[in-house]
C-alpha positions as a Markdown table, in Angstrom:
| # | Residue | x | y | z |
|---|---|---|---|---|
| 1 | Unk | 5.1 | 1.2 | 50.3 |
| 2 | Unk | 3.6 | -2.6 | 50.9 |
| 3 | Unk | 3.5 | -3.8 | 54.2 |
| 4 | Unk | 1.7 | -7.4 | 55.1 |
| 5 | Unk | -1.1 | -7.5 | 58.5 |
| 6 | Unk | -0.5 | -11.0 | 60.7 |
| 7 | Unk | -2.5 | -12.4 | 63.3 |
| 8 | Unk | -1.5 | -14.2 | 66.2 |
| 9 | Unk | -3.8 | -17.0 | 67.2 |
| 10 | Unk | -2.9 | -17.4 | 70.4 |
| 11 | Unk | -3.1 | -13.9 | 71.6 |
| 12 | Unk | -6.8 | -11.7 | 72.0 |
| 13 | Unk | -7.5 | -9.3 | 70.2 |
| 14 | Unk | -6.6 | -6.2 | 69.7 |
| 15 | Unk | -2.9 | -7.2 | 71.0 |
| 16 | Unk | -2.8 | -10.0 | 68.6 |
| 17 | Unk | -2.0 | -8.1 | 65.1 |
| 18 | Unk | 1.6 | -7.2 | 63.8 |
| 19 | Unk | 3.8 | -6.8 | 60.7 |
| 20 | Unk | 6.2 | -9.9 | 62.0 |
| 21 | Unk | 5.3 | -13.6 | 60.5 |
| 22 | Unk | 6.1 | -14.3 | 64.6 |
| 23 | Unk | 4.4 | -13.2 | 67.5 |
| 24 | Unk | 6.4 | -10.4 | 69.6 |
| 25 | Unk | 4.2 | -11.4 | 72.9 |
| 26 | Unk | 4.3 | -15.0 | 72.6 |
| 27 | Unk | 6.5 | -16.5 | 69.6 |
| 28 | Unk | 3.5 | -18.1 | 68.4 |
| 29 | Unk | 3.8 | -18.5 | 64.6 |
| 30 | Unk | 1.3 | -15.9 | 63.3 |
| 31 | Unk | -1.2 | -16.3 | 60.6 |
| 32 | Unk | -1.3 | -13.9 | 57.0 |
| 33 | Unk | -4.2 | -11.8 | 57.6 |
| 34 | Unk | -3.9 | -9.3 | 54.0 |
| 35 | Unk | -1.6 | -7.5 | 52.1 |
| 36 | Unk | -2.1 | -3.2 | 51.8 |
| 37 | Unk | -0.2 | -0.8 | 50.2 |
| 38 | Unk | 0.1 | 3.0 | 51.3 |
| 39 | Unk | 0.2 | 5.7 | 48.9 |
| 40 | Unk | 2.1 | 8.4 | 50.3 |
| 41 | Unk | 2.5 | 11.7 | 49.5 |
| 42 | Unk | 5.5 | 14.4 | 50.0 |
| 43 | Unk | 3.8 | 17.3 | 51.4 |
| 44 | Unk | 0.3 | 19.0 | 51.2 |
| 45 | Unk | -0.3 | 20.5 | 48.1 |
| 46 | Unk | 1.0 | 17.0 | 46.1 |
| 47 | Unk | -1.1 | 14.9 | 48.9 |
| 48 | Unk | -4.4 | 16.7 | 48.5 |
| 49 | Unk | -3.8 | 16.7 | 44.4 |
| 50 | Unk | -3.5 | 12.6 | 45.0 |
| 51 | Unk | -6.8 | 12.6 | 46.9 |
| 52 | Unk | -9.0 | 14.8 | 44.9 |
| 53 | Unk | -7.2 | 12.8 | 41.6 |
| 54 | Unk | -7.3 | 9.8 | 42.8 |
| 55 | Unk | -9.7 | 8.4 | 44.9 |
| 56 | Unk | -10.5 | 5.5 | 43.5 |
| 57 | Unk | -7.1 | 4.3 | 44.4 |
| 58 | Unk | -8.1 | 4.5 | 47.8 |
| 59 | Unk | -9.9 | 1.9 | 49.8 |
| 60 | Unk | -9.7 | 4.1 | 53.0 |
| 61 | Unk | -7.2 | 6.1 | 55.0 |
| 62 | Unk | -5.3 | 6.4 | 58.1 |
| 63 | Unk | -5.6 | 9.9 | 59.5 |
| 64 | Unk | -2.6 | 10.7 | 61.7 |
| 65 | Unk | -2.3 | 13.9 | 64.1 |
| 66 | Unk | 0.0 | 15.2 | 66.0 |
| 67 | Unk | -1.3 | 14.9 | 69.5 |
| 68 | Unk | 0.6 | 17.7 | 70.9 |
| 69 | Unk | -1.6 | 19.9 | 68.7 |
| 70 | Unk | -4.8 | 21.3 | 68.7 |
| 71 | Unk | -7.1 | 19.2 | 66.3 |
| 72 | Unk | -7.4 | 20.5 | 63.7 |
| 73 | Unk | -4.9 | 22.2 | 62.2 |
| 74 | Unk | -5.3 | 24.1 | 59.0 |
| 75 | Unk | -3.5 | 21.2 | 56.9 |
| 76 | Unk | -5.9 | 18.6 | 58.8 |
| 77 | Unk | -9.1 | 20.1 | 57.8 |
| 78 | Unk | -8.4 | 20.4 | 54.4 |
| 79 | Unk | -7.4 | 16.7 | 54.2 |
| 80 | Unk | -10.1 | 15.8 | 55.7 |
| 81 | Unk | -12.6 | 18.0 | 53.6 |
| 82 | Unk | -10.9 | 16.5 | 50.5 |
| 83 | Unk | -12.0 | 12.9 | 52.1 |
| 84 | Unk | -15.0 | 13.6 | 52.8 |
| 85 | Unk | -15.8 | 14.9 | 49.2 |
| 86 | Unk | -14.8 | 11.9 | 48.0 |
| 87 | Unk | -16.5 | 9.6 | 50.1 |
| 88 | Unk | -13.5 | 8.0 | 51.8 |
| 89 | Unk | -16.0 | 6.8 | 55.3 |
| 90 | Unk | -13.6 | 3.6 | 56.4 |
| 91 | Unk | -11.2 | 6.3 | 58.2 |
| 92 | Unk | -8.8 | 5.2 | 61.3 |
| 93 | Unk | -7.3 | 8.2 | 63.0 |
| 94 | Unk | -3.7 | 7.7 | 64.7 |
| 95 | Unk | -3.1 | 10.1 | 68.0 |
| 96 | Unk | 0.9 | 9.8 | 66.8 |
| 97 | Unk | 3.7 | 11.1 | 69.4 |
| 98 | Unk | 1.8 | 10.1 | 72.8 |
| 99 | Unk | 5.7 | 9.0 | 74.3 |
| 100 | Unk | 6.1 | 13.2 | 74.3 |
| 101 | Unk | 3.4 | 14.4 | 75.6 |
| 102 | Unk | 0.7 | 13.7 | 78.6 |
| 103 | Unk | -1.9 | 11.7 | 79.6 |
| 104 | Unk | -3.7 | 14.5 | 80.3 |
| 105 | Unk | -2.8 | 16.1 | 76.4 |
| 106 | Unk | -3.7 | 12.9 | 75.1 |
| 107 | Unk | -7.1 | 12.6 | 76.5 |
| 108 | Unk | -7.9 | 16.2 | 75.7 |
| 109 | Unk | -6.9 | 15.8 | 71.9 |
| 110 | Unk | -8.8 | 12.7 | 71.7 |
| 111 | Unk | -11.8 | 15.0 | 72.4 |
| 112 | Unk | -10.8 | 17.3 | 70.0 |
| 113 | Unk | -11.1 | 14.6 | 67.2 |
| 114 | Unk | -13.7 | 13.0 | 68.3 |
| 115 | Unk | -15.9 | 16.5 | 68.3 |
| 116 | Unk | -14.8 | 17.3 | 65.4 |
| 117 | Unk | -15.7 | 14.6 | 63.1 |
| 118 | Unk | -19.0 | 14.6 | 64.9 |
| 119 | Unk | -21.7 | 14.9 | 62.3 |
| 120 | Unk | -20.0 | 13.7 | 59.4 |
| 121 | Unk | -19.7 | 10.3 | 57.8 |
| 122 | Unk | -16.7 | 9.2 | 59.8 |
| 123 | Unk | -17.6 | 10.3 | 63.5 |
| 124 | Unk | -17.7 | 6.8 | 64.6 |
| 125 | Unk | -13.8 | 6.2 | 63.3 |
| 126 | Unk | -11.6 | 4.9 | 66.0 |
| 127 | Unk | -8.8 | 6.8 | 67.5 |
| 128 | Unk | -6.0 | 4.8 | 68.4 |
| 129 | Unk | -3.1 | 6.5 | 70.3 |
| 130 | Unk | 0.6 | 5.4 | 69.1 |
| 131 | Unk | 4.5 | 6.2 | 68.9 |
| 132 | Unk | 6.0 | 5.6 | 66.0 |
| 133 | Unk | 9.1 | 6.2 | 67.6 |
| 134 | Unk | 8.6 | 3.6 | 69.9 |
| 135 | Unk | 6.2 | 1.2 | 68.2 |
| 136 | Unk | 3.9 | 1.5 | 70.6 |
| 137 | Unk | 0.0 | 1.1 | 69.9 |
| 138 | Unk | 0.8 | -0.5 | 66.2 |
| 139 | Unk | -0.7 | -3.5 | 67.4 |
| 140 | Unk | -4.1 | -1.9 | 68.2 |
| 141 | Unk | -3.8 | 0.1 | 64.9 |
| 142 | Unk | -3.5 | -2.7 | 62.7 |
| 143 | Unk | -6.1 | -4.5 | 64.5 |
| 144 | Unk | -8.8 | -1.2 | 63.3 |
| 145 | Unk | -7.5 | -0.8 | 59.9 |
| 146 | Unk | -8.3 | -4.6 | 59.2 |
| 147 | Unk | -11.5 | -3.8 | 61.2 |
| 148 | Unk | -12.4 | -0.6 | 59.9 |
| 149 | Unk | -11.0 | -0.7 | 56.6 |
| 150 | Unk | -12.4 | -3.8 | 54.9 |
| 151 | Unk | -11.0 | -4.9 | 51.5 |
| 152 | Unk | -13.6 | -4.2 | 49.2 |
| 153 | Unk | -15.4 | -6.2 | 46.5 |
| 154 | Unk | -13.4 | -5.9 | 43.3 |
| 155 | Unk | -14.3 | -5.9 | 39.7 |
| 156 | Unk | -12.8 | -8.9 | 38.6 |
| 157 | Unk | -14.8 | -10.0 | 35.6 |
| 158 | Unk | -14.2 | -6.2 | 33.8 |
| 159 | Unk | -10.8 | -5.7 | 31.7 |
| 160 | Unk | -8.0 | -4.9 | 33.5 |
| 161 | Unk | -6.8 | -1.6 | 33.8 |
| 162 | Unk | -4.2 | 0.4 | 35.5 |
| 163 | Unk | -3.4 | 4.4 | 35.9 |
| 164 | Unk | 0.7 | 4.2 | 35.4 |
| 165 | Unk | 1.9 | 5.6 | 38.6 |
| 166 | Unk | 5.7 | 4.7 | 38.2 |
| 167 | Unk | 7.9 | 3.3 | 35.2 |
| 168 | Unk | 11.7 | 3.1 | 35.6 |
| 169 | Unk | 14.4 | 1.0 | 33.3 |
| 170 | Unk | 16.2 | -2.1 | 35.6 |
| 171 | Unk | 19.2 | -2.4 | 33.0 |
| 172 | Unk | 22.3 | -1.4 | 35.1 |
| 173 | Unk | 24.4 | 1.0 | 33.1 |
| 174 | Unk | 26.9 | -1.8 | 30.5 |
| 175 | Unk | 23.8 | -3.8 | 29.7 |
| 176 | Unk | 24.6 | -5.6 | 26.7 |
| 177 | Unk | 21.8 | -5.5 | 23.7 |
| 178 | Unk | 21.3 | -8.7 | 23.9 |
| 179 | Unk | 20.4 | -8.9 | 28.0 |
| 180 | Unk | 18.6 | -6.0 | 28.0 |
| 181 | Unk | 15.0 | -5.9 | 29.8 |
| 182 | Unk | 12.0 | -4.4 | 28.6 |
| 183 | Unk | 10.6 | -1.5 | 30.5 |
| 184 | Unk | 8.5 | -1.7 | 33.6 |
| 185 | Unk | 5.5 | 0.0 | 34.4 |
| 186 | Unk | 3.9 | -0.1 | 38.1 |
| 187 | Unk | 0.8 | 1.8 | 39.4 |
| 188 | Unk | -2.5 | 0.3 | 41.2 |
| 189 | Unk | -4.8 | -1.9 | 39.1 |
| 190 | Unk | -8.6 | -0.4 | 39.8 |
| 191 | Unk | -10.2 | -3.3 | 38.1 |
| 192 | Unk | -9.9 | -6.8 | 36.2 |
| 193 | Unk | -6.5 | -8.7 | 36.1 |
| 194 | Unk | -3.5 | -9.3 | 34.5 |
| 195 | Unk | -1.2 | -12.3 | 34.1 |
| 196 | Unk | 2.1 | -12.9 | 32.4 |
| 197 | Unk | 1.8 | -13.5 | 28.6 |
| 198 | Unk | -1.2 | -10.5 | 28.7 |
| 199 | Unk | -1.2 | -8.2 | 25.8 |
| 200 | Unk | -1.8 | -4.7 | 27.1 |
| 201 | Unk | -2.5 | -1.1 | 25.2 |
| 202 | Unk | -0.8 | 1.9 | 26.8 |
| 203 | Unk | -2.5 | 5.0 | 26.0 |
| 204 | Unk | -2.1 | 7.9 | 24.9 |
| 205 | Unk | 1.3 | 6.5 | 24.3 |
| 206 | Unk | 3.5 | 8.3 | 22.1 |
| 207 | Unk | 2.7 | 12.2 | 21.2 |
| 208 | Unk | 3.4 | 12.0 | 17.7 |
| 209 | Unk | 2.1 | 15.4 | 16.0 |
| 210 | Unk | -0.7 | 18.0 | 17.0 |
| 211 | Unk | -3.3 | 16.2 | 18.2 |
| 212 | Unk | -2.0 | 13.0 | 17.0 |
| 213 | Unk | -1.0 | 10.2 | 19.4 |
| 214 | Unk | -0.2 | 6.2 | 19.0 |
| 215 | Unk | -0.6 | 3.9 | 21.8 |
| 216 | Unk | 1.2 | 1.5 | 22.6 |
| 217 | Unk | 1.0 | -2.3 | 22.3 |
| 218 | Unk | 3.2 | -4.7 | 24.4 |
| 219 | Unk | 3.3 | -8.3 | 26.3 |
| 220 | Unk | 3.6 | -8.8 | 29.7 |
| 221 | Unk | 6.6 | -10.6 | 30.6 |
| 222 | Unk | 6.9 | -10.5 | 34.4 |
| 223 | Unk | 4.4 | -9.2 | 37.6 |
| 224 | Unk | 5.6 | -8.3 | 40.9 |
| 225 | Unk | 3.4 | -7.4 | 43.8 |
| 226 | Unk | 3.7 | -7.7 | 47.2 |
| 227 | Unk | 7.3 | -7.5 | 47.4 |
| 228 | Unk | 7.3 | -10.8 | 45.1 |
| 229 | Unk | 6.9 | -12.4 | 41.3 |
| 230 | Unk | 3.7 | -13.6 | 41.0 |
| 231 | Unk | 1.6 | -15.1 | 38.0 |
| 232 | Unk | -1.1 | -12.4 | 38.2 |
| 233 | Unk | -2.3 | -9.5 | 39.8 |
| 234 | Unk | -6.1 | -8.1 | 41.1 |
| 235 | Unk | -7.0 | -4.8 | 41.5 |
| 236 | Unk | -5.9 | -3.4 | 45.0 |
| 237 | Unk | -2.5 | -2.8 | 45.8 |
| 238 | Unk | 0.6 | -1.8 | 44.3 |
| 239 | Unk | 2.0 | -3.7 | 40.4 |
| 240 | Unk | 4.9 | -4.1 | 39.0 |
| 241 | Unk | 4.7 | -5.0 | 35.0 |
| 242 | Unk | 7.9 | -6.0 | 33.6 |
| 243 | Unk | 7.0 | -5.6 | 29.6 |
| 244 | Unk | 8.8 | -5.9 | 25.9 |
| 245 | Unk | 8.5 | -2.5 | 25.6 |
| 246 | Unk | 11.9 | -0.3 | 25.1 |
| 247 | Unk | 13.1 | 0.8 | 28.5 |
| 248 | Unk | 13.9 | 4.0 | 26.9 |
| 249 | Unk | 10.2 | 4.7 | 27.1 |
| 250 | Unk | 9.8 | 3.7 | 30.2 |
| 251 | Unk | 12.8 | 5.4 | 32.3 |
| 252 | Unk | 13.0 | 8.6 | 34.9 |
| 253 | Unk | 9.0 | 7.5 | 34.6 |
| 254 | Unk | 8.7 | 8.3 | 30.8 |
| 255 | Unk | 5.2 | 6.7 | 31.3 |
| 256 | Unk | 3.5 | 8.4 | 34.2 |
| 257 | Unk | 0.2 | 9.7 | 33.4 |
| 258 | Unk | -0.5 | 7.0 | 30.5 |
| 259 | Unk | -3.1 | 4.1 | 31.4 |
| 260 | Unk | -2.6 | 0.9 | 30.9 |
| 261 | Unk | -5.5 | -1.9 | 30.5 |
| 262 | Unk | -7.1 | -4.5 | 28.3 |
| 263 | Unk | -6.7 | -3.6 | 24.3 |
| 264 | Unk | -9.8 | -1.8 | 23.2 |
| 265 | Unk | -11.3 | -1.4 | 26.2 |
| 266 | Unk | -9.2 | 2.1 | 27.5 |
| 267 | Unk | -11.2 | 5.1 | 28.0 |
| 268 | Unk | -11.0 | 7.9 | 24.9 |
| 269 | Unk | -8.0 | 9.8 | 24.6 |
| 270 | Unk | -9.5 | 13.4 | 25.1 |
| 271 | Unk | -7.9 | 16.5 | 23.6 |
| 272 | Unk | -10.8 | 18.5 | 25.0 |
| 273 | Unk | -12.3 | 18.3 | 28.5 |
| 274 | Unk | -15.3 | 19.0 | 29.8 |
| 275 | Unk | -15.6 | 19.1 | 34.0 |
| 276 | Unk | -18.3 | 19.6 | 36.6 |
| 277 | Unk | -16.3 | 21.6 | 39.2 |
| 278 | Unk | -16.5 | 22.6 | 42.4 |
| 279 | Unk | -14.4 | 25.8 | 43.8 |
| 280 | Unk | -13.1 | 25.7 | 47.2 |
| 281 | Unk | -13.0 | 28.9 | 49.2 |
| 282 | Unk | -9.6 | 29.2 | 50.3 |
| 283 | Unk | -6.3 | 28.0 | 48.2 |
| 284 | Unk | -4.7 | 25.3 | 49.4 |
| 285 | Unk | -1.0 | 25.2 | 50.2 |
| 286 | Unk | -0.7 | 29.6 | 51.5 |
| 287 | Unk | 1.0 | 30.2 | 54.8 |
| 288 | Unk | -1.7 | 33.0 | 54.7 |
| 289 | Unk | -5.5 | 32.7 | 54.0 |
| 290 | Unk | -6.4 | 33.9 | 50.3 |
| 291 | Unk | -9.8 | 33.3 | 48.6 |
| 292 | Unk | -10.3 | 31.5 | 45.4 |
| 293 | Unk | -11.4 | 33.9 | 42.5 |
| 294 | Unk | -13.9 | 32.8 | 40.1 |
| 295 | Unk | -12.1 | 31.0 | 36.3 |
| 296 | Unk | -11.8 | 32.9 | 33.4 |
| 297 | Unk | -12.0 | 32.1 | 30.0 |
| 298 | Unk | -8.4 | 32.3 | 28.2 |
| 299 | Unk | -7.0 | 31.6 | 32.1 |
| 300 | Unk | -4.6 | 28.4 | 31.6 |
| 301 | Unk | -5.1 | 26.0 | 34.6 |
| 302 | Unk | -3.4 | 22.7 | 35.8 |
| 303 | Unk | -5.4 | 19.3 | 36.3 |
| 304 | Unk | -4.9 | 16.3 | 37.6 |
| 305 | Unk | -6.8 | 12.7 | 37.1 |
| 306 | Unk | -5.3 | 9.6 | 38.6 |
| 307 | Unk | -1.5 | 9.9 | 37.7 |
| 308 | Unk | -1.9 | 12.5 | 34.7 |
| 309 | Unk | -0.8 | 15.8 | 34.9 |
| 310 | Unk | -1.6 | 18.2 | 31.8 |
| 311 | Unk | -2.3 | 22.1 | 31.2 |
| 312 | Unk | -5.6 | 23.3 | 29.4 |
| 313 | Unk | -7.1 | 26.5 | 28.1 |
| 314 | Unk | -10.3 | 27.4 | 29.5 |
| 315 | Unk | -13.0 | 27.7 | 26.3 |
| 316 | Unk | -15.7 | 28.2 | 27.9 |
| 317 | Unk | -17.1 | 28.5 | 31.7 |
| 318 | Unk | -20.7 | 28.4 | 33.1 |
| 319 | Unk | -21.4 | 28.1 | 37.2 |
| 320 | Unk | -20.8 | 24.7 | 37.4 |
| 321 | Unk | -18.9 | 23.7 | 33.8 |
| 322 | Unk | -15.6 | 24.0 | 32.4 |
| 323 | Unk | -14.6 | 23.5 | 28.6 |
| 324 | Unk | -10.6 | 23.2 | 27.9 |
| 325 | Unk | -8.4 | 22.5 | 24.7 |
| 326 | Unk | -5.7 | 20.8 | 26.4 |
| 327 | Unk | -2.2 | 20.9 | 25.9 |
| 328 | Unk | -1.5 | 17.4 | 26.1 |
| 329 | Unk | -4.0 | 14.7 | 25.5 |
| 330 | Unk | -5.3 | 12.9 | 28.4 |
| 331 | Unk | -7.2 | 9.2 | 28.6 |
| 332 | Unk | -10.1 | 9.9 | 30.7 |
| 333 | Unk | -13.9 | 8.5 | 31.0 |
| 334 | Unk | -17.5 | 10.1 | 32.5 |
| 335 | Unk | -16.7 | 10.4 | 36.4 |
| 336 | Unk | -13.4 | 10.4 | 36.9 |
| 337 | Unk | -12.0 | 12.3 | 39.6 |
| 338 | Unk | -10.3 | 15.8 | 38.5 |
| 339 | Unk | -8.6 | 18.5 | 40.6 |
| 340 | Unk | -7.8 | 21.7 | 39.7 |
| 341 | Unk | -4.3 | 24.1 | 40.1 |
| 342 | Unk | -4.2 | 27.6 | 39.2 |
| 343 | Unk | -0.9 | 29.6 | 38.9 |
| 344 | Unk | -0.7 | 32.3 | 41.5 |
| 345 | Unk | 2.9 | 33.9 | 42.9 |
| 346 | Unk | 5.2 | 31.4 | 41.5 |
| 347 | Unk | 3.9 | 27.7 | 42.3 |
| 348 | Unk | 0.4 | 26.3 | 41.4 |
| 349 | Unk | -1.7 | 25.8 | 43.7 |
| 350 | Unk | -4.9 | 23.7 | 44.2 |
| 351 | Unk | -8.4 | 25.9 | 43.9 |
| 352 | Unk | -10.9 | 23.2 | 43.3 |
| 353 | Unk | -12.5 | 19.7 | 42.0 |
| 354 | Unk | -14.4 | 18.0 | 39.9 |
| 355 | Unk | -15.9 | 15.0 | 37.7 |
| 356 | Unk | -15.1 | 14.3 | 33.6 |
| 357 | Unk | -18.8 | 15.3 | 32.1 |
């Protein structure tokens, strides 16, 4: 979801911030501030799988808790471990549903936060109380994530490059051949840009035989971010690339998990994968607590970096190293974020971390 910060210049701060291109308290004609995009996830196990995948999608998070709860709850110390592991120290925390509970609830799970986080690389984060119900403290909460989370340098002057997050096909049903559109990609550029009339390599692309893939070549025909066309995009934020491509490829998200970028610069397609990996001690995502056993060689396990998704055979396993033959090939480089699944019951379930060696 997109959403653009506006500041009032009439009115002090931290009342002067809002979503609305007018003023709510005065009608003043407010001023653009930034655009930020929220990556979202729907429920634990897939939001924790985003963060430890992902991170360099991120330029910081809003941490929201229910105040009528004690701080932390299982789920919110696990989100926040998988934050901290990453790095992610421009943190706001959001005290949501103060309009049902009390002043005196409020103050006490402010404490609760705030000794919690003591210690660690975020324990100076603001906590801002809100409704979302009622809109109420928004104001103050867009003031400290423009505060708190800066926009950070980008890497402009390197090719651009993209993990494929979504791709859909915008023909209604009837299209005739001759209207049709190509097939649109979208996802969050990490570095460089891309403009309209860009040629851009998708890989791996198309799975053509064991071990065998052929990526894709295509033009860019239209960009929209923001909620609008634009000539170009920069790194930060959500993309939409409208391409030549054939929006059979590219519908139900045919494309997810490919990477998109400058041609010849991509990171190698890898049909082996070696990972420095971490364990945690509990699985992630159990009503009940149950430890993580140690990998096996032979054991099949589940990983995920940026928006790919693809099973691999464990080959070999010291301490701190893993070795898989994957089942499908992945585009990966030295450093990027991995996380880990593991089947147990029925579901896979998170059991670790870790960096491409």
């Amino acid at each position: 979801a997109d959403a653009a910060i506006y500041r009032c210049p009439s009115c002090e701060e931290p009342h002067n911030y809002t979503t609305e291109e007018k003023c709510p308290r005065c009608g003043s004609e407010t001023e653009f501030v930034r655009a930020i995009s929220f990556i979202d996830c729907p429920g634990h196990h897939s939001l924790m799988v985003t963060m430890l995948s992902g991170a360099a999608l991120f330029d910081g998070a809003v941490f929201v808790a229910d105040v009528r709860h004690r701080f932390p709850q299982p789920q919110d110390s696990e989100h926040l471990q998988a934050a901290l592991i990453l790095g992610v120290k421009n943190m706001v925390f959001a005290q949501n549903k103060i309009d049902v509970s009390t002043r005196e609830r409020i103050i006490e799970n402010y404490e609760e936060i705030r000794s919690y986080i003591r210690g660690t690389m975020v324990e100076d984060a603001p906590i801002i109380p809100v409704s979302g119900q009622h809109a109420a403290g928004i104001d103050v909460l867009l003031w400290a994530m423009e505060k708190f989370i800066p926009t950070p340098p980008r890497e402009l002057d390197k090719p651009f490059r993209m993990p494929i997050l979504r791709s859909f096909d915008i023909n209604p049903p009837g299209t005739p051949a001759q209207k049709l559109r190509g097939g649109v990609i979208g996802g969050s550029i990490t570095q460089g840009i891309v403009r309209i009339g860009d040629e851009i390599e998708i890989a791996p692309g198309i799975i053509v035989g064991e071990r065998r893939n052929e990526p894709l070549v295509t033009e860019v025909v239209n960009i929209r971010a923001g909620g609008r066309d634009v000539e170009e995009a920069k790194s930060g934020g959500l993309t939409g690339i409208e391409t030549k491509l054939d929006p059979a490829l590219t519908k139900s998200d045919g494309m997810v998990g490919n990477m998109a970028g400058a041609p010849g610069t991509l990171p190698p397609t890898r049909y082996e994968l070696e990972i420095e990996y971490k364990l945690f001690e509990k699985v992630v995502g159990l009503s009940e607590e149950v430890s993580v056993a140690p990998i096996s060689v032979g054991e099949q396990l589940v990983i995920n970096i940026y928006s790919a998704v693809t099973s691999g055979v464990v080959k070999r396993r010291t301490k701190d190293k893993l070795e898989l033959e994957l089942r499908r090939p992945i585009v990966a480089e030295e450093g990027d974020k991995v996380a880990i699944s593991r089947i147990i019951g029925s579901a896979w379930r998170l059991i670790g971390y870790g960096e491409v060696a």
